[in-house]
PQR file with spaces between the fields and no chain letter, atoms N, CA, C, O and H, PARSE charges and radii, in Angstrom:
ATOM       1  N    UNK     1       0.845   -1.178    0.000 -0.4000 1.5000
ATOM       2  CA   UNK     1       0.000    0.000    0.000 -0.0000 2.0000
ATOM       3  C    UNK     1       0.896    1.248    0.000  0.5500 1.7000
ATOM       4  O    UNK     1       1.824    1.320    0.805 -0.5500 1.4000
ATOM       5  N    UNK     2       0.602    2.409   -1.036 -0.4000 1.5000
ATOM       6  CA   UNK     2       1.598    3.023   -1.054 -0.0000 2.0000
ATOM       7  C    UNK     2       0.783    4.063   -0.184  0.5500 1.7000
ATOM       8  O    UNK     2      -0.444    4.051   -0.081 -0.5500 1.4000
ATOM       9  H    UNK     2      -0.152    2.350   -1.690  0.4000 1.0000
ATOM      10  N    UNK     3       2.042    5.395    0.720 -0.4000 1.5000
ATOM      11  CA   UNK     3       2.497    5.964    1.551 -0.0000 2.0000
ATOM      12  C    UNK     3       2.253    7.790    0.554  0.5500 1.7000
ATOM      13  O    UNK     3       2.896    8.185   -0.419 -0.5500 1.4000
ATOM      14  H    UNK     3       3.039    5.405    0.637  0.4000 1.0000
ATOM      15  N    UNK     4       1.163    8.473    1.266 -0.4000 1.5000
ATOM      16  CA   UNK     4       2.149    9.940    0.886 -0.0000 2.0000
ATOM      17  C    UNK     4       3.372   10.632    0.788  0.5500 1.7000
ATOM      18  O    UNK     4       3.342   11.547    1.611 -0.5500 1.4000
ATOM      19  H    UNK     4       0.641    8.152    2.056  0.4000 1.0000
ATOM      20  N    UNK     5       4.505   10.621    0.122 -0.4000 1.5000
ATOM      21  CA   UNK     5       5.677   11.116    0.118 -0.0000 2.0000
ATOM      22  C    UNK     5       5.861   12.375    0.893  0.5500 1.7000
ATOM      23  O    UNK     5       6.982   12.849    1.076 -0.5500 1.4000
ATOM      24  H    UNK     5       4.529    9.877   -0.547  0.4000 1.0000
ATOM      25  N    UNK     6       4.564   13.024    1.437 -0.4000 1.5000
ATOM      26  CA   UNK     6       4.999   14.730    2.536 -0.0000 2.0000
ATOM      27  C    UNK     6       4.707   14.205    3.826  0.5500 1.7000
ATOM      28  O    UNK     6       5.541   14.062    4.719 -0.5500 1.4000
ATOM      29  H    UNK     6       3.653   12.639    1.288  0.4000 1.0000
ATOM      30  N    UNK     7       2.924   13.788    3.932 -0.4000 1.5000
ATOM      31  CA   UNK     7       3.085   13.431    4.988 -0.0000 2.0000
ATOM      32  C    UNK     7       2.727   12.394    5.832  0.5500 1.7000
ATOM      33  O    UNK     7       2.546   12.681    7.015 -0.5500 1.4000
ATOM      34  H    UNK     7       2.246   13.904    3.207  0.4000 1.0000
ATOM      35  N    UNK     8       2.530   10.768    5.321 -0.4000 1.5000
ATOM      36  CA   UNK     8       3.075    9.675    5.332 -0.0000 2.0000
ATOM      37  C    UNK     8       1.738    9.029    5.466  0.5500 1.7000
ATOM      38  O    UNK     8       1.732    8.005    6.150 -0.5500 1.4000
ATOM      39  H    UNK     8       2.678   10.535    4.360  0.4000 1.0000
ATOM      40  N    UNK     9       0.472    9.463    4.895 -0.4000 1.5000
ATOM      41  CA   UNK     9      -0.631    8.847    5.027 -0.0000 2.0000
ATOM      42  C    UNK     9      -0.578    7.705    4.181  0.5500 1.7000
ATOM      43  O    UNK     9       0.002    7.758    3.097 -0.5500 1.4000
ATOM      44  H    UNK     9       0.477   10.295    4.340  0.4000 1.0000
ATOM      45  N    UNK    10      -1.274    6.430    4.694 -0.4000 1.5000
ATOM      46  CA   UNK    10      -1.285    5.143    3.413 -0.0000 2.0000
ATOM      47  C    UNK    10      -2.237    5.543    2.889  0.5500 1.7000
ATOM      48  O    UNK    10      -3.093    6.261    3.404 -0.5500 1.4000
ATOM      49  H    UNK    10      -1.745    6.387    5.575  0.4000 1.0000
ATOM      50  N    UNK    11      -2.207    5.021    1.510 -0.4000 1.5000
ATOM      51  CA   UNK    11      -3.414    5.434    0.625 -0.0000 2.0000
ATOM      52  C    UNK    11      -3.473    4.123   -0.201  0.5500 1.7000
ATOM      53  O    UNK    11      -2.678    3.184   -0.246 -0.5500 1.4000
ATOM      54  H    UNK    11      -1.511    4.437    1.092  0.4000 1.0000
ATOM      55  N    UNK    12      -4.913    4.385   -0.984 -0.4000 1.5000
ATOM      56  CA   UNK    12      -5.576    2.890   -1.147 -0.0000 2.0000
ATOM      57  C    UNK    12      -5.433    3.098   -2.388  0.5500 1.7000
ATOM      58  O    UNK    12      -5.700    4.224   -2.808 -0.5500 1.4000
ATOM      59  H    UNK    12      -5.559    5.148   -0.947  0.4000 1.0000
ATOM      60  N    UNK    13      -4.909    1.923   -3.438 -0.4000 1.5000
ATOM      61  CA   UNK    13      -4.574    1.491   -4.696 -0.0000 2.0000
ATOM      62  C    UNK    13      -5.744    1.989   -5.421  0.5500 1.7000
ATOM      63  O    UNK    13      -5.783    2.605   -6.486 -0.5500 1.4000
ATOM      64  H    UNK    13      -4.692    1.008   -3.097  0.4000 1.0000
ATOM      65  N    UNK    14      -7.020    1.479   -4.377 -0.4000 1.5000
ATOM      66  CA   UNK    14      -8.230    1.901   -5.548 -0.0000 2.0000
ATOM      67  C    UNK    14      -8.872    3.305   -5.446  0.5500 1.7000
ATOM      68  O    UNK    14      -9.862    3.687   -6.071 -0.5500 1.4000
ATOM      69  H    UNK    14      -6.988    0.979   -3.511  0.4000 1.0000
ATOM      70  N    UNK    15      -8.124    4.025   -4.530 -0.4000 1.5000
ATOM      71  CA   UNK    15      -8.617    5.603   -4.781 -0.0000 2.0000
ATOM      72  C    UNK    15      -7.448    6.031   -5.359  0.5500 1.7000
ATOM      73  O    UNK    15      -6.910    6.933   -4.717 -0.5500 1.4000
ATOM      74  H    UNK    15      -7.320    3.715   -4.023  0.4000 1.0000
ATOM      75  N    UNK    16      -6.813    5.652   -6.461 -0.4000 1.5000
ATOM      76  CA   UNK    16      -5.734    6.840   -6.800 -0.0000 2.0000
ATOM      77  C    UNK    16      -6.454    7.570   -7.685  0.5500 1.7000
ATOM      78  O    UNK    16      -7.450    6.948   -8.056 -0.5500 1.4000
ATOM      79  H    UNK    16      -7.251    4.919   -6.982  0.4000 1.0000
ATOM      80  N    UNK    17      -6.349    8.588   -8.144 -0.4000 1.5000
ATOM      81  CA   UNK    17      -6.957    9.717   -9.013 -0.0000 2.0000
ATOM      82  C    UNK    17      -8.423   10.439   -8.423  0.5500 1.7000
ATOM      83  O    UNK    17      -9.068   11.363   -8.918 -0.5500 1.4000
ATOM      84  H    UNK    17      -5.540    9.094   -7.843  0.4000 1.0000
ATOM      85  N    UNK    18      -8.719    9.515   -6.972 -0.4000 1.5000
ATOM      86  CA   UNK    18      -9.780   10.135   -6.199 -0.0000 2.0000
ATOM      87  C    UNK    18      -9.577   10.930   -5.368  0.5500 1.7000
ATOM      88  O    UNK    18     -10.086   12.048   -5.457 -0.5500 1.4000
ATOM      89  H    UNK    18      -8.195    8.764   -6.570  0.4000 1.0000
ATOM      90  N    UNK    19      -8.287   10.369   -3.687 -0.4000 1.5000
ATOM      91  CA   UNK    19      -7.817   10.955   -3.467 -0.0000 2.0000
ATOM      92  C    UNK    19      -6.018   10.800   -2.881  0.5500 1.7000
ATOM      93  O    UNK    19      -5.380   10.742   -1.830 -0.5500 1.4000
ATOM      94  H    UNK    19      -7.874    9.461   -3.614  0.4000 1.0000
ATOM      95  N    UNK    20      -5.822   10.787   -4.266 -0.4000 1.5000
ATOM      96  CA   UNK    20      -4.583   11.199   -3.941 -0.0000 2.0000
ATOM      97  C    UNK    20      -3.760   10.661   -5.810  0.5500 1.7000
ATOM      98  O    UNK    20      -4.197    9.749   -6.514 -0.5500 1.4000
ATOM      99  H    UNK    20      -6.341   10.834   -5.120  0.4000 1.0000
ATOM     100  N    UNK    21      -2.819   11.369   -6.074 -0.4000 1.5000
ATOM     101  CA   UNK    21      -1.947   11.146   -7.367 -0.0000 2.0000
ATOM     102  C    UNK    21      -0.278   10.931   -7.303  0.5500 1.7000
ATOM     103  O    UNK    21       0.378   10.766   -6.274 -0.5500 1.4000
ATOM     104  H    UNK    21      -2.464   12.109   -5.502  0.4000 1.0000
ATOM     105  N    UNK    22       0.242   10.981   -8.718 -0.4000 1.5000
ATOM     106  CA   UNK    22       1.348   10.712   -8.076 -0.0000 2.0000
ATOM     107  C    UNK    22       2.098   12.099   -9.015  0.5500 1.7000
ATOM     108  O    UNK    22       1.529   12.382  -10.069 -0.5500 1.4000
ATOM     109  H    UNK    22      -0.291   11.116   -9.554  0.4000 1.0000
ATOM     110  N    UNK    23       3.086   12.754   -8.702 -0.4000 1.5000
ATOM     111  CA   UNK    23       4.151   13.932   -8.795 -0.0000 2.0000
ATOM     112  C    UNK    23       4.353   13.740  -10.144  0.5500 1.7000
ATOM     113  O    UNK    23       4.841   12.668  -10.502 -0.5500 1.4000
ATOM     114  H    UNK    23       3.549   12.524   -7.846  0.4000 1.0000
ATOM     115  N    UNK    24       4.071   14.571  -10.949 -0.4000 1.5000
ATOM     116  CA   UNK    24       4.599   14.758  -12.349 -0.0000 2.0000
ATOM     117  C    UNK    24       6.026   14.155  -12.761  0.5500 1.7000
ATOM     118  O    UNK    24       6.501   13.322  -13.533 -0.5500 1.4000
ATOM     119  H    UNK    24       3.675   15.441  -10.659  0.4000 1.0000
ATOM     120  N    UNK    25       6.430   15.087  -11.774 -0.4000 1.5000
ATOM     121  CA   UNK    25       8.296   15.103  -12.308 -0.0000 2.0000
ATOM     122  C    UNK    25       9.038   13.314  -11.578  0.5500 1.7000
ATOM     123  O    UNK    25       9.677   12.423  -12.138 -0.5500 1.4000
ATOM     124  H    UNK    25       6.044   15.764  -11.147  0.4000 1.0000
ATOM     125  N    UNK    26       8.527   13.476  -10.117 -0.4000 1.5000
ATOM     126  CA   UNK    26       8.980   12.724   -9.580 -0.0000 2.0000
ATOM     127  C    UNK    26       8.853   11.338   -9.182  0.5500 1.7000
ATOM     128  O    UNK    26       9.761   10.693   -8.657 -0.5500 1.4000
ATOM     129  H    UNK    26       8.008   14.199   -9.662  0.4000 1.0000
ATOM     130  N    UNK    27       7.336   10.766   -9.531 -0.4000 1.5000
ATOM     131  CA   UNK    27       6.454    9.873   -9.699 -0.0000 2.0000
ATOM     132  C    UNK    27       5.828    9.395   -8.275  0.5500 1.7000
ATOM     133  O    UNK    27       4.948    8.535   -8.228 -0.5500 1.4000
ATOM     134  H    UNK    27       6.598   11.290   -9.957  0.4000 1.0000
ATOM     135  N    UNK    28       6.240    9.884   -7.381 -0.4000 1.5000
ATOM     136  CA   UNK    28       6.033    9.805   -5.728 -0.0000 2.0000
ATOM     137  C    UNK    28       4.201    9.861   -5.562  0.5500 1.7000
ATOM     138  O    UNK    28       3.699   10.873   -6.050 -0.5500 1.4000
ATOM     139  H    UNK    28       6.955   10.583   -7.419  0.4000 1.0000
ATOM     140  N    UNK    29       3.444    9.078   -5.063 -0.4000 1.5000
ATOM     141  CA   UNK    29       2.160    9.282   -4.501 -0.0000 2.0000
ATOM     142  C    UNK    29       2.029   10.857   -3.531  0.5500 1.7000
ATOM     143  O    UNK    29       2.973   11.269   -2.857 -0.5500 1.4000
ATOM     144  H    UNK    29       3.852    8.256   -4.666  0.4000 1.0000
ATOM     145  N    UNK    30       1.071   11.377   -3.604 -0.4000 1.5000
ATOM     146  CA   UNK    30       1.028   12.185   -2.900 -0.0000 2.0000
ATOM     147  C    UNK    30      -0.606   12.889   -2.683  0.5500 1.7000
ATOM     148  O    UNK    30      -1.367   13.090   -3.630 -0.5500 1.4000
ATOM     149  H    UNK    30       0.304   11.043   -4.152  0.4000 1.0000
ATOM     150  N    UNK    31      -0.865   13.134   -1.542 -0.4000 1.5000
ATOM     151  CA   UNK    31      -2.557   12.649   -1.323 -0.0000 2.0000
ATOM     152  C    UNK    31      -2.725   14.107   -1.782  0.5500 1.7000
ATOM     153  O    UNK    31      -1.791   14.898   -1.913 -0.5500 1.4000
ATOM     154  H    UNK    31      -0.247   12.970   -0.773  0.4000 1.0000
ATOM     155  N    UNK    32      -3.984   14.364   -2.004 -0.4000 1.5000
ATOM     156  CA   UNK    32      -4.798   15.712   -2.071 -0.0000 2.0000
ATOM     157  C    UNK    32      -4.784   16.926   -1.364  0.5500 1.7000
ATOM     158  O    UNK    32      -5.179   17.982   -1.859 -0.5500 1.4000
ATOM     159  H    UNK    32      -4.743   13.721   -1.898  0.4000 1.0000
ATOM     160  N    UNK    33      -4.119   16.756    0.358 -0.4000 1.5000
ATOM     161  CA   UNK    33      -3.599   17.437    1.227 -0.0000 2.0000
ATOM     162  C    UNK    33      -2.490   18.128    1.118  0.5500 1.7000
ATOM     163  O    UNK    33      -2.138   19.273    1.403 -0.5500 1.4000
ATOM     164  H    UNK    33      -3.799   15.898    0.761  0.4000 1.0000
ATOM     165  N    UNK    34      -2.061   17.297    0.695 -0.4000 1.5000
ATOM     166  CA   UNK    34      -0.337   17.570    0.178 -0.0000 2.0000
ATOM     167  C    UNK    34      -0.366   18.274   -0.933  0.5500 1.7000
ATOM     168  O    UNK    34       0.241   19.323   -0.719 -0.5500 1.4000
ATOM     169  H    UNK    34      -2.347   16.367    0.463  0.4000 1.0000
ATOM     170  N    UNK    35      -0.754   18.230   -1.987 -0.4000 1.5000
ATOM     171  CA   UNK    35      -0.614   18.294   -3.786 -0.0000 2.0000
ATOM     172  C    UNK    35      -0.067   19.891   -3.921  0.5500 1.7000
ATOM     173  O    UNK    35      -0.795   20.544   -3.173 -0.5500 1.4000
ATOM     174  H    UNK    35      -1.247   17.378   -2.161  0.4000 1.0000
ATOM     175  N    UNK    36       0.494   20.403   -4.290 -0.4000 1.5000
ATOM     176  CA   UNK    36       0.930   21.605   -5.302 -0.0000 2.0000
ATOM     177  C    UNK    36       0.668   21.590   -6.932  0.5500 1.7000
ATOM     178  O    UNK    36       0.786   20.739   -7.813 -0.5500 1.4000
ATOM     179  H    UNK    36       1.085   19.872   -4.898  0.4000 1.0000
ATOM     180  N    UNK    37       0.344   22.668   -6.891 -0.4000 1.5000
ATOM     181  CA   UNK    37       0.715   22.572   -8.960 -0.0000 2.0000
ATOM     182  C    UNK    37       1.407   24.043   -9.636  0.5500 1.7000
ATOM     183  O    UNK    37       1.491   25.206   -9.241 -0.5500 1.4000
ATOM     184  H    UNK    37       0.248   23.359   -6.175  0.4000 1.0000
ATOM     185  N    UNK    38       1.525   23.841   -9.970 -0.4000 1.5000
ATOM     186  CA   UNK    38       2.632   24.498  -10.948 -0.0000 2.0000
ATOM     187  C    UNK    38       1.614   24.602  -12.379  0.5500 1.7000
ATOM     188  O    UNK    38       1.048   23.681  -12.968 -0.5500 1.4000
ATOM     189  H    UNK    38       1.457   22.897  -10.290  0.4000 1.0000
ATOM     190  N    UNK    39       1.617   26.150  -12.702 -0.4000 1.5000
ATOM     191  CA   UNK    39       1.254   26.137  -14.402 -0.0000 2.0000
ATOM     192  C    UNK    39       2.272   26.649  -15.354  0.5500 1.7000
ATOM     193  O    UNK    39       3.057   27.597  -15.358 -0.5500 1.4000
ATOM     194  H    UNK    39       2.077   26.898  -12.223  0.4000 1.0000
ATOM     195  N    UNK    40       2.001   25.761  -16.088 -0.4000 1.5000
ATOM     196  CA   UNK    40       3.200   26.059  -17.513 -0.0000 2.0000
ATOM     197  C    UNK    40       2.419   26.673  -18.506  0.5500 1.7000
ATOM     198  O    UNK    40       1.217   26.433  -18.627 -0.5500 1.4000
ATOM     199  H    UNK    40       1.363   24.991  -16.085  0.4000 1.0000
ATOM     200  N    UNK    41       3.146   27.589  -19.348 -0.4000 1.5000
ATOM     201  CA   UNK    41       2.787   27.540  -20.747 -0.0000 2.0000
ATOM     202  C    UNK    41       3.180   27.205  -21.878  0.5500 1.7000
ATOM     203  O    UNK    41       4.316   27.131  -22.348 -0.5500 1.4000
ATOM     204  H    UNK    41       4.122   27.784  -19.251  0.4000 1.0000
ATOM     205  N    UNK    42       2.075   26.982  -22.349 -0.4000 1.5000
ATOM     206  CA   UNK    42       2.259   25.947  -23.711 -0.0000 2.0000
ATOM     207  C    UNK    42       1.724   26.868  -24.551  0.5500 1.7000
ATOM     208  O    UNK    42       0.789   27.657  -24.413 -0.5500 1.4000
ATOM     209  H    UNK    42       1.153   27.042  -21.967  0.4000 1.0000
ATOM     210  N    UNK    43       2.602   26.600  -25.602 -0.4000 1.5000
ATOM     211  CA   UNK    43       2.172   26.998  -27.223 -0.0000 2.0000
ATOM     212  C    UNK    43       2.173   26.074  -28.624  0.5500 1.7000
ATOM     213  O    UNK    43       3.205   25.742  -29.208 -0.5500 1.4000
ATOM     214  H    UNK    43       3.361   25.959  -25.714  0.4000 1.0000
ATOM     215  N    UNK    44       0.745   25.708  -29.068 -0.4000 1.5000
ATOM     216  CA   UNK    44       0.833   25.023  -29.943 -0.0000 2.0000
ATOM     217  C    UNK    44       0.019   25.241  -31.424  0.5500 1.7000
ATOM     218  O    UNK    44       0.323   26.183  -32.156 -0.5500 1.4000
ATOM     219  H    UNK    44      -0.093   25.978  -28.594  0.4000 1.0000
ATOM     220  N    UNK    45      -0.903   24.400  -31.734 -0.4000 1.5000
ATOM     221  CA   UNK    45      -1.253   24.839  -32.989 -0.0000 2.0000
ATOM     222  C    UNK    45      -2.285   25.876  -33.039  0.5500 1.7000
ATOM     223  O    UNK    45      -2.458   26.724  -33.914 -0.5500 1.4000
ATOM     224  H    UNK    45      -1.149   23.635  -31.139  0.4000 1.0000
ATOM     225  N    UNK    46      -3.288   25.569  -31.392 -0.4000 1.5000
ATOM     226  CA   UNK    46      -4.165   26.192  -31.734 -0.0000 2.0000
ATOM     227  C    UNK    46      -3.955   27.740  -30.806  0.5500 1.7000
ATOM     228  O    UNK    46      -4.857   28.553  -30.604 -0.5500 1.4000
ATOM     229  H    UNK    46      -3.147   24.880  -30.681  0.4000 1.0000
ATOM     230  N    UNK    47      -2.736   27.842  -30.407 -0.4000 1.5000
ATOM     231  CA   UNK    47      -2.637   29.007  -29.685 -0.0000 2.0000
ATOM     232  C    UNK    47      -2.156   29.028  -28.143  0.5500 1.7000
ATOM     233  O    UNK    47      -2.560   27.930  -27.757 -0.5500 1.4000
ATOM     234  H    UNK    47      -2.003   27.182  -30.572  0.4000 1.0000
ATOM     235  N    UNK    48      -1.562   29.609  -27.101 -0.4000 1.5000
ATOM     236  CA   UNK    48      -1.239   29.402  -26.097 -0.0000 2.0000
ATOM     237  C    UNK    48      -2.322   29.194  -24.644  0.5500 1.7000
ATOM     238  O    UNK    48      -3.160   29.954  -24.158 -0.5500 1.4000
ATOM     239  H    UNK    48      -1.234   30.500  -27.414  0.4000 1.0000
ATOM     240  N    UNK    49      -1.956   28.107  -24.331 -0.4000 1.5000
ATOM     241  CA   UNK    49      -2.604   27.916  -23.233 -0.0000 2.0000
ATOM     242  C    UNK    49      -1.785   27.731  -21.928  0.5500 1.7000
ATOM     243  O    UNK    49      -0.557   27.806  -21.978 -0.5500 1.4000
ATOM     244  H    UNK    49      -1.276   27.490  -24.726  0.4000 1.0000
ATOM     245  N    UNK    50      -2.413   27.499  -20.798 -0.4000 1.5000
ATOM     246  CA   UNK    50      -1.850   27.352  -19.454 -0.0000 2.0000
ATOM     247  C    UNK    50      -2.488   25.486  -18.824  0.5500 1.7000
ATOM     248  O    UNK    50      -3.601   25.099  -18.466 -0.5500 1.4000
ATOM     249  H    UNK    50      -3.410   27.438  -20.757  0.4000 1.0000
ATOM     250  N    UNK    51      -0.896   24.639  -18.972 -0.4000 1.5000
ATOM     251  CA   UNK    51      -1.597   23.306  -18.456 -0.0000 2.0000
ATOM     252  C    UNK    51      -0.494   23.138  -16.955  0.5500 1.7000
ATOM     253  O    UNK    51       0.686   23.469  -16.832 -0.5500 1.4000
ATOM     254  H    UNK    51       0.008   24.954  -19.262  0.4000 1.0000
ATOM     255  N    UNK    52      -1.175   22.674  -16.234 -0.4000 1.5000
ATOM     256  CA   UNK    52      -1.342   22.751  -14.693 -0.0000 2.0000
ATOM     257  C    UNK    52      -1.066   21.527  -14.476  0.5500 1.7000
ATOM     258  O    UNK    52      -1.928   20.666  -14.653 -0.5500 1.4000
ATOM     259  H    UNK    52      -2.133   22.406  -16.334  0.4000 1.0000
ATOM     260  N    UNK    53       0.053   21.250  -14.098 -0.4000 1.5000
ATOM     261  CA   UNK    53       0.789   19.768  -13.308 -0.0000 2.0000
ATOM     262  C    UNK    53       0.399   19.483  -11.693  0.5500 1.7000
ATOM     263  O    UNK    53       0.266   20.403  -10.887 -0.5500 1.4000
ATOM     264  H    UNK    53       0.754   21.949  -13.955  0.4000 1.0000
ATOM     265  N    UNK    54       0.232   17.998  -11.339 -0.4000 1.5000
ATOM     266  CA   UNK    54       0.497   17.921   -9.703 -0.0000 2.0000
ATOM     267  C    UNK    54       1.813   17.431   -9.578  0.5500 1.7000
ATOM     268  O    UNK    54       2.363   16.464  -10.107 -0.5500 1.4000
ATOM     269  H    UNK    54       0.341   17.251  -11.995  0.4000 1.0000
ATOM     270  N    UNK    55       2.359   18.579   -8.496 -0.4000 1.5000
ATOM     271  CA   UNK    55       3.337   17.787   -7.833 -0.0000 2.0000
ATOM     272  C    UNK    55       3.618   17.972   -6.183  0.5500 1.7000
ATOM     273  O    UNK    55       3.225   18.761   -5.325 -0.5500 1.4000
ATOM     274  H    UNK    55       1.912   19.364   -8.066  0.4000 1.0000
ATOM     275  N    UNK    56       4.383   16.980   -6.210 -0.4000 1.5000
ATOM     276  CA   UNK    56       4.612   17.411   -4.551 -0.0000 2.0000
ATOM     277  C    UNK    56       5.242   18.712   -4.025  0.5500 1.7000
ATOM     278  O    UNK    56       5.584   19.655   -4.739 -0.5500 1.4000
ATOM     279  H    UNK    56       4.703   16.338   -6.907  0.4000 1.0000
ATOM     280  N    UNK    57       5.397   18.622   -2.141 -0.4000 1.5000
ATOM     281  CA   UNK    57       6.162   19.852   -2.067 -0.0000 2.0000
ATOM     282  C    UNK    57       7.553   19.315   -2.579  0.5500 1.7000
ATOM     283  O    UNK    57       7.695   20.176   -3.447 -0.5500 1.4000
ATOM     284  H    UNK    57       5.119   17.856   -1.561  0.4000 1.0000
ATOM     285  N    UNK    58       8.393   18.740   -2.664 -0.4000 1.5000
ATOM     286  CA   UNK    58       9.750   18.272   -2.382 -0.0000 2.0000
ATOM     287  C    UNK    58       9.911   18.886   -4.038  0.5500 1.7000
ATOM     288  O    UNK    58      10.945   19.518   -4.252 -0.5500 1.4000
ATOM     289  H    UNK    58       8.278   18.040   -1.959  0.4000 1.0000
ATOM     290  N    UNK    59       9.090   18.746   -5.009 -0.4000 1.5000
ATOM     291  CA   UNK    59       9.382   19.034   -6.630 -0.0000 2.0000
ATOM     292  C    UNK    59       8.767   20.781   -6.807  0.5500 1.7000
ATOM     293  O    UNK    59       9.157   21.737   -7.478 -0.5500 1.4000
ATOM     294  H    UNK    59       8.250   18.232   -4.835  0.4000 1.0000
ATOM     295  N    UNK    60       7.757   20.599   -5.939 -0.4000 1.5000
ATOM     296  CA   UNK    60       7.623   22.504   -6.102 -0.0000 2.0000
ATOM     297  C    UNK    60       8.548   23.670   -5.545  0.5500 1.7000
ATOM     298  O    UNK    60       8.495   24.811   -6.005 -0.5500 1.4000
ATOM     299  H    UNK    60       7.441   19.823   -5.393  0.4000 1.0000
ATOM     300  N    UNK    61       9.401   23.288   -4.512 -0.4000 1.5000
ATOM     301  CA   UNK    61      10.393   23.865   -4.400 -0.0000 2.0000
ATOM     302  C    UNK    61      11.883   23.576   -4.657  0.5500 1.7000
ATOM     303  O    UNK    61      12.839   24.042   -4.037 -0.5500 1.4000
ATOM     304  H    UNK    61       9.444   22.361   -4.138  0.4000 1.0000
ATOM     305  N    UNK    62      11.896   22.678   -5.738 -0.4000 1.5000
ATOM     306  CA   UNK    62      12.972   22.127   -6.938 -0.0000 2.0000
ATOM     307  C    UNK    62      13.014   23.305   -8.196  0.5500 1.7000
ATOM     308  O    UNK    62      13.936   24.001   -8.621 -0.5500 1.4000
ATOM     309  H    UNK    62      11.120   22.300   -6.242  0.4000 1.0000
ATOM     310  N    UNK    63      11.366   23.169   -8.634 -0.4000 1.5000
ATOM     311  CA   UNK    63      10.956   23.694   -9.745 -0.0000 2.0000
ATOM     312  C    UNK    63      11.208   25.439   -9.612  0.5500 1.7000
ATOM     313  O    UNK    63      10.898   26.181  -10.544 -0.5500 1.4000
ATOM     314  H    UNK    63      10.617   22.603   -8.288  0.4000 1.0000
């Protein structure tokens, strides 16, 4: 059963994407409590947009 990487809650295989995901950059679980995001911008065919990553704290103050 995997573990929040901030602050060490177990979390259940069958709620991932309910509550809790795992770090963009870093691939670490990290529950909904925890989560940061970061927006990037992107530019592509149809024009610039803003897409919004989860990551943990340990990668938001990397980034």
């Amino acid at each position: 059963m995997p573990k929040c990487s901030c602050c060490g809650r177990e979390l259940k295989e069958k709620d991932k994407e309910k509550t809790w995901r795992e770090c963009r950059y870093c691939g670490l679980p990290v529950c909904f409590n925890c989560t940061h995001y970061l927006g990037t911008t992107v530019r592509d065919l149809f024009g610039d947009h803003i897409e919004v990553v989860c990551v943990c704290g340990t990668c938001k103050l990397r980034k």
